[in-house]
C-alpha positions as CSV (number, residue, x, y, z in Angstrom):
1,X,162.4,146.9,-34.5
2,X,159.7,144.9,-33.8
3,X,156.4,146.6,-34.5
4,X,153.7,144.6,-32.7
5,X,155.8,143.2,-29.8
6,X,153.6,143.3,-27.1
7,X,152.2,139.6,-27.1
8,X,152.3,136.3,-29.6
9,X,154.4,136.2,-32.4
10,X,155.6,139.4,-31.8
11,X,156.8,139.1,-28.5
12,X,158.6,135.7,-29.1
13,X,160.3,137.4,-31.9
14,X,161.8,140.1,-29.9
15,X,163.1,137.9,-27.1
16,X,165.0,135.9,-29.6
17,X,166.6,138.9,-31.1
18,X,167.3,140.5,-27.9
19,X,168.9,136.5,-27.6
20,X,170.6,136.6,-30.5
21,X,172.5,140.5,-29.1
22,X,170.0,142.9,-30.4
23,X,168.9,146.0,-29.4
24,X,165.4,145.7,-29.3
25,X,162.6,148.7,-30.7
26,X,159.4,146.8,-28.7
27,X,156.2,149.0,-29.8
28,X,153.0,148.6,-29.6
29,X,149.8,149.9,-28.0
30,X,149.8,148.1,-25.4
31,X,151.6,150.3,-22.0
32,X,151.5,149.8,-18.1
33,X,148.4,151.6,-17.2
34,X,147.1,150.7,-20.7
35,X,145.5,147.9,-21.6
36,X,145.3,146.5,-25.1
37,X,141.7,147.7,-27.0
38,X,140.7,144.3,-26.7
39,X,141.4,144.1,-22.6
40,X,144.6,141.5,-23.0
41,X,147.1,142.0,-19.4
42,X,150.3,142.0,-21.6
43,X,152.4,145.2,-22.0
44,X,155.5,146.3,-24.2
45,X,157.5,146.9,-20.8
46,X,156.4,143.3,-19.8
47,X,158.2,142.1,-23.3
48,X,160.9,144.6,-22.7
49,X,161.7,143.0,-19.4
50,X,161.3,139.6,-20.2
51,X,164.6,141.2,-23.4
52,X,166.7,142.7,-20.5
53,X,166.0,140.2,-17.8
54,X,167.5,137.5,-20.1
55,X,170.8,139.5,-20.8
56,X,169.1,141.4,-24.0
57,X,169.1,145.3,-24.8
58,X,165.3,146.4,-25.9
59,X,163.6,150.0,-25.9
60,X,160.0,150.0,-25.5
61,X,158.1,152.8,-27.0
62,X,154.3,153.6,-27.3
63,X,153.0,153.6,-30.7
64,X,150.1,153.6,-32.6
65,X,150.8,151.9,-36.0
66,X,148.1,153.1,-37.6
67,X,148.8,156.6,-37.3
68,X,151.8,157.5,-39.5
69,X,153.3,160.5,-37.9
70,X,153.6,158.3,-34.8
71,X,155.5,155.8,-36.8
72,X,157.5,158.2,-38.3
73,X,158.7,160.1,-35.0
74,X,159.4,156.1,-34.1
75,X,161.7,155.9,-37.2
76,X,163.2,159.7,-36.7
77,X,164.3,158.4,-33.3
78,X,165.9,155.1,-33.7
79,X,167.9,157.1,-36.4
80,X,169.3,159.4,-34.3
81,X,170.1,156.9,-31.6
82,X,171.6,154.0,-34.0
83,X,172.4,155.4,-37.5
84,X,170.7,152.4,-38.9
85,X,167.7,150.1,-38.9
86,X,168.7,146.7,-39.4
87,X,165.8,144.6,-39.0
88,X,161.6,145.5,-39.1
89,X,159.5,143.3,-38.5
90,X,155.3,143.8,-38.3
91,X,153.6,141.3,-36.3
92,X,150.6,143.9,-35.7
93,X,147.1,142.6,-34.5
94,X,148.2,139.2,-35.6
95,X,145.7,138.3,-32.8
96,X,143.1,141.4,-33.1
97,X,139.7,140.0,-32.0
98,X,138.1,142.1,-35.1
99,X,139.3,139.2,-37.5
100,X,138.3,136.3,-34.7
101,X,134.8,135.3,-36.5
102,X,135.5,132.0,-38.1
103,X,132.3,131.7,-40.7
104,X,131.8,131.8,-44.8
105,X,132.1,134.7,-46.5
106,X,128.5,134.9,-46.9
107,X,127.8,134.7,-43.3
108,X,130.5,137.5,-41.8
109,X,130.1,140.1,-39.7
110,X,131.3,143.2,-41.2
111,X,130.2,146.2,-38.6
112,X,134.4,146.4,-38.2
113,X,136.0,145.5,-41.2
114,X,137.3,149.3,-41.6
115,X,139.0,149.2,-38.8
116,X,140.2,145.4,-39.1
117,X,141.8,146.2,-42.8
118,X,143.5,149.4,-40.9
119,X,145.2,147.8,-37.7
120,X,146.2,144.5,-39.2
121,X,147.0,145.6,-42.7
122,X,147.5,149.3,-42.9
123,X,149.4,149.5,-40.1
124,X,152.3,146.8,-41.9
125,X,152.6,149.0,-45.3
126,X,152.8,152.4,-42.9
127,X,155.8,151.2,-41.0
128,X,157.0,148.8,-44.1
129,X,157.3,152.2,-46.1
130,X,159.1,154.4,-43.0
131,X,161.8,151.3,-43.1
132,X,162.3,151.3,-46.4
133,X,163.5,154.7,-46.8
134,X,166.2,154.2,-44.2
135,X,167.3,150.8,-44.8
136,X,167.6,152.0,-48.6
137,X,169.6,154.9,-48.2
138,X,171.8,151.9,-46.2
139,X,171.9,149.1,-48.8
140,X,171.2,146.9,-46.1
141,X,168.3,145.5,-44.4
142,X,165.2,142.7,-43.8
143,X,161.7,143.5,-43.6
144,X,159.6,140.8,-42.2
145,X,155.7,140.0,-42.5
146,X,154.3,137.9,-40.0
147,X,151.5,136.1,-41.5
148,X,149.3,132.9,-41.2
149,X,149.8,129.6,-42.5
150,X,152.7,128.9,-45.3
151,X,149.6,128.5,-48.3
152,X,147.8,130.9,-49.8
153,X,144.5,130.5,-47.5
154,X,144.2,131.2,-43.7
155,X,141.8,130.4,-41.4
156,X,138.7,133.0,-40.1
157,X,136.5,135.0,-42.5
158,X,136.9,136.8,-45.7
159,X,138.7,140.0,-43.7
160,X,141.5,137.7,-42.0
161,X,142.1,135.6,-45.1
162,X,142.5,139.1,-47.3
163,X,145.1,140.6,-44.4
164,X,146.5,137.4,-44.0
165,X,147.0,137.0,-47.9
166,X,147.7,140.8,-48.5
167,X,150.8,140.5,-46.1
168,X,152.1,137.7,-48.2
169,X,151.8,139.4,-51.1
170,X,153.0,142.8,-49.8
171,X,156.4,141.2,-49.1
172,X,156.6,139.4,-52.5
173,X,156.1,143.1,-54.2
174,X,158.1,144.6,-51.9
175,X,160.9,142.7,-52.4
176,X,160.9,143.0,-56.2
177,X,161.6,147.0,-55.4
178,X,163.9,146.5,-52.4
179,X,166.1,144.0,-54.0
180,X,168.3,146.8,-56.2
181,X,168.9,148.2,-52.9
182,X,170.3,145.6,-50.8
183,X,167.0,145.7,-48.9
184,X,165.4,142.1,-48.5
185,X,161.8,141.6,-47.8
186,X,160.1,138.4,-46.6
187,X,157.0,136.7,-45.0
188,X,156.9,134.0,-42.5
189,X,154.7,132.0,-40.4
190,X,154.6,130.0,-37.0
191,X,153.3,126.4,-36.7
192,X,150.5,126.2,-34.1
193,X,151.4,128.8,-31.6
194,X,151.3,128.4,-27.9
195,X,150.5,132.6,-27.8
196,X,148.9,133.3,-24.2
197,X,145.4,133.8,-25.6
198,X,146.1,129.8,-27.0
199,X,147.7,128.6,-23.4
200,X,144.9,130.3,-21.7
201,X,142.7,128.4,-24.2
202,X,143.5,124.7,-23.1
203,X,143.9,126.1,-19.8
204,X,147.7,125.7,-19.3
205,X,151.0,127.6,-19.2
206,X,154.2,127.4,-20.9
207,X,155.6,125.1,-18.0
208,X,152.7,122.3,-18.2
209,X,151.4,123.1,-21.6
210,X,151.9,119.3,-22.9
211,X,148.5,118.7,-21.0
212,X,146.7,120.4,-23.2
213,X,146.9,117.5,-26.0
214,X,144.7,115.8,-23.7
215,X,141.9,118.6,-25.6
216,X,143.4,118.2,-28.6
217,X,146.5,116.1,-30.2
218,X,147.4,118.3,-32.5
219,X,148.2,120.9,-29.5
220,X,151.1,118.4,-29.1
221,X,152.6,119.6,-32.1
222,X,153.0,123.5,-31.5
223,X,155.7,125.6,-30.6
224,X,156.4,128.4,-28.7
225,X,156.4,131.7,-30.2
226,X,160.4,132.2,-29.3
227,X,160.6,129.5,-32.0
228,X,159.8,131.6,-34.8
229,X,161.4,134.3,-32.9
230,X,165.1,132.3,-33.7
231,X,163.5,131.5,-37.3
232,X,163.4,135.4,-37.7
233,X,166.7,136.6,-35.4
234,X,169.0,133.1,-37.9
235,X,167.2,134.7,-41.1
236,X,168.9,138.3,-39.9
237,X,172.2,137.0,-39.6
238,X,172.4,135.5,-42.9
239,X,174.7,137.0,-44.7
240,X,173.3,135.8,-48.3
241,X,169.2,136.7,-47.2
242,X,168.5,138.7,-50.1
243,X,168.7,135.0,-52.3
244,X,165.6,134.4,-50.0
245,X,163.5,137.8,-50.9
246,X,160.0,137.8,-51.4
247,X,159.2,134.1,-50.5
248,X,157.0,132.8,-48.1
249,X,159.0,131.1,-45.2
250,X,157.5,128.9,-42.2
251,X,159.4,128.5,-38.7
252,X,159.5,124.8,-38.9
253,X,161.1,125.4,-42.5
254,X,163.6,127.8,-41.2
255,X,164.4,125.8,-38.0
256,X,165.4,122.8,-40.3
257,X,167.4,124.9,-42.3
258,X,169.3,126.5,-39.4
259,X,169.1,123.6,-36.8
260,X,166.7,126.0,-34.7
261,X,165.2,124.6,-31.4
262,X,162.6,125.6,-29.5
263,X,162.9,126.9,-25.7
264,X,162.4,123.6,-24.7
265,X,165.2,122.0,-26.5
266,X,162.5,120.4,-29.0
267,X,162.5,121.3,-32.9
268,X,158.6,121.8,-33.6
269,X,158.1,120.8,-37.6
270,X,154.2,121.4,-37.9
271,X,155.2,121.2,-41.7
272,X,155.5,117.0,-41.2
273,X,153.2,116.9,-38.0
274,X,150.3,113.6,-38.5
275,X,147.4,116.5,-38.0
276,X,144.6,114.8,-36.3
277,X,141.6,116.2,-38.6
278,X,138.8,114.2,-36.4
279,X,137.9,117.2,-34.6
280,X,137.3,119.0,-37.9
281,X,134.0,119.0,-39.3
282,X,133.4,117.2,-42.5
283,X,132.1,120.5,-44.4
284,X,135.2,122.0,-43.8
285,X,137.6,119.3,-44.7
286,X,135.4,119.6,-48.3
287,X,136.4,123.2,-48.2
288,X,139.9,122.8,-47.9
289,X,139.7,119.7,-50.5
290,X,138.0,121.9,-52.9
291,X,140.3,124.9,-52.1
292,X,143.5,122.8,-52.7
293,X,142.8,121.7,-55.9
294,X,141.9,125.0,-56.9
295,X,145.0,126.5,-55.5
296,X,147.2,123.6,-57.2
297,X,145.4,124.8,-61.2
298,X,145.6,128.5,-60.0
299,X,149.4,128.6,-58.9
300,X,150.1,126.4,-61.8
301,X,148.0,129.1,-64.7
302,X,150.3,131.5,-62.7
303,X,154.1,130.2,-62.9
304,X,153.2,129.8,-67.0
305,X,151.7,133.1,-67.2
306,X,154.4,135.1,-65.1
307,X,157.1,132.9,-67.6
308,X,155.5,134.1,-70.7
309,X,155.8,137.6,-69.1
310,X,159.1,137.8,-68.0
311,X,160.1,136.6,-71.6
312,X,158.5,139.6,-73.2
313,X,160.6,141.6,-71.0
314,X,163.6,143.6,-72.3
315,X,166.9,142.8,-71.0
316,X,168.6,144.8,-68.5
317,X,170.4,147.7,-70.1
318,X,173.9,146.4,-67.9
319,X,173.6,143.3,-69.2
320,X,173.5,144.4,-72.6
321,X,176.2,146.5,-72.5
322,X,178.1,143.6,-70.5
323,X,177.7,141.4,-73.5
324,X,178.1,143.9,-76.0
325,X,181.8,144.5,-74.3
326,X,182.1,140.5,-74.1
327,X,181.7,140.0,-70.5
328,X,179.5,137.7,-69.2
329,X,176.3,139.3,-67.0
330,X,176.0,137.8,-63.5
């Protein structure tokens, strides 16, 4: 299931799994007839056909994510169709205009926080929980969180940076729970995406897009969003996932570890891309400087605290009887 799969991310995601032999859950809010809140053409049918045109087996069905007895009926359903849930991954309002404002925290706009919190962040624990109870009563099974940048920051205001940091987080404490199950849990992000709101940005299409490094080189660098589509359909496959629960993944991380490419034939690797940083004003290049160095000291107070921690904790009760019997713990 892809929850979320009407455009972006989300929709590059489930055409690669419908690639890779899936059958495809494509929801959204998004439906012919239907517009997206926000006014955006694309549709979960549109995604759907793209899945079934190309071979692929998908199901689109109307849901609001944010309202949990929707998501529920969503879950009830596949069940009874499949048996099992495989594979969830939330992409939802990765691209939700309400965390669009790109300002300091002093300076934002909060008239729709509320609602921001409860479509992009809410609407991931709701369907996150509804998944877990199936793929646990299973022993198998991968959530992914779609997220932003393969740091701890993101781009926008305060309200984006907390979803896009709660998400990361969410699948780091989820995966702590899931992982006596058999149930993995990880985040991931693309490079610079080539999403329609971003072609339609620098004025191109997925056929000529390369003219759009004449706006800006970096644009030269970016990758569909099928790419981290086969970053998330090669993850599914792997048979030893759970060793990679609870980290924080990238596409162009992924695609070298898998030999990925994208549509194109290319293999995108915005993690060793020469950035152009001219277009970036120098007040923000001090931010990021500043918020570096700080991240480097924090992570590091972290690691020694979380050590000190996990030292203090008491051994597993199997293990001690393991070694107790003389047999060495795993």
């Amino acid at each position: 299931m892809v929850a979320g799969a009407t455009r972006g991310a989300g929709r590059g995601i489930a055409r690669a799994l419908g690639e890779a032999g899936a059958t495809v859950y494509v929801t959204g809010r998004s439906t012919v007839g239907n517009r997206s809140p926000y006014n955006r053409p694309e549709t979960i049918e549109e995604t759907a056909g793209m899945i079934t045109a190309a071979g692929g087996s998908a199901v689109p069905v109307r849901v609001d994510h944010t309202v949990e007895s929707e998501v529920e009926s969503l879950f009830q359903r596949v069940m009874r169709d499949h048996g099992r849930l495989d594979l969830l991954v939330n992409s939802i309002a990765g691209e939700d205009p309400l965390m669009a404002q790109w300002c300091s925290f002093w300076k934002t706009d909060l008239t729709h926080a509320e609602a921001a919190l409860r479509q992009a962040l809410l609407s991931h624990i709701i369907a996150a929980k509804h998944a877990a109870t199936h793929m646990i009563q299973n022993r198998r099974g991968l959530i992914v969180e779609v997220t932003e940048n393969d740091l701890l920051w993101a781009g926008g205001n305060p309200v984006a940076q907390a979803v896009k940091l709660a998400l990361k987080g969410l699948a780091l404490n989820m995966a702590g729970e899931l992982r006596p199950h058999g149930v993995a849990a990880l985040a991931i992000t693309p490079g610079f995406l080539r999403s329609e709101t971003m072609l339609e940005h620098f004025g191109v299409t997925e056929e000529n897009w390369r003219d759009g490094g004449k706006k800006d080189k970096n644009f030269l660098e970016s990758e569909s969003p099928l790419f981290v589509g086969r970053a998330v359909a090669a993850l599914a496959a792997d048979p030893e996932i759970l060793k990679l629960s609870g980290q924080l993944l990238s596409s162009w991380e992924v695609g070298r570890k898998y030999h990925l490419t994208d549509a194109d034939g290319t293999r995108p690797d915005w993690g060793n891309a020469k950035i152009d940083f001219s277009q970036i004003p120098e007040w923000l290049l001090e931010v990021m400087r500043a918020g570096t160095e700080i991240q480097i000291e924090w992570l590091g107070n972290l690691t020694k605290r979380t050590r000190q921690f996990q030292a203090r904790l008491p051994r597993a009760k199997a293990r001690q009887s393991r070694r107790k019997r003389g047999v060495s713990a795993p």
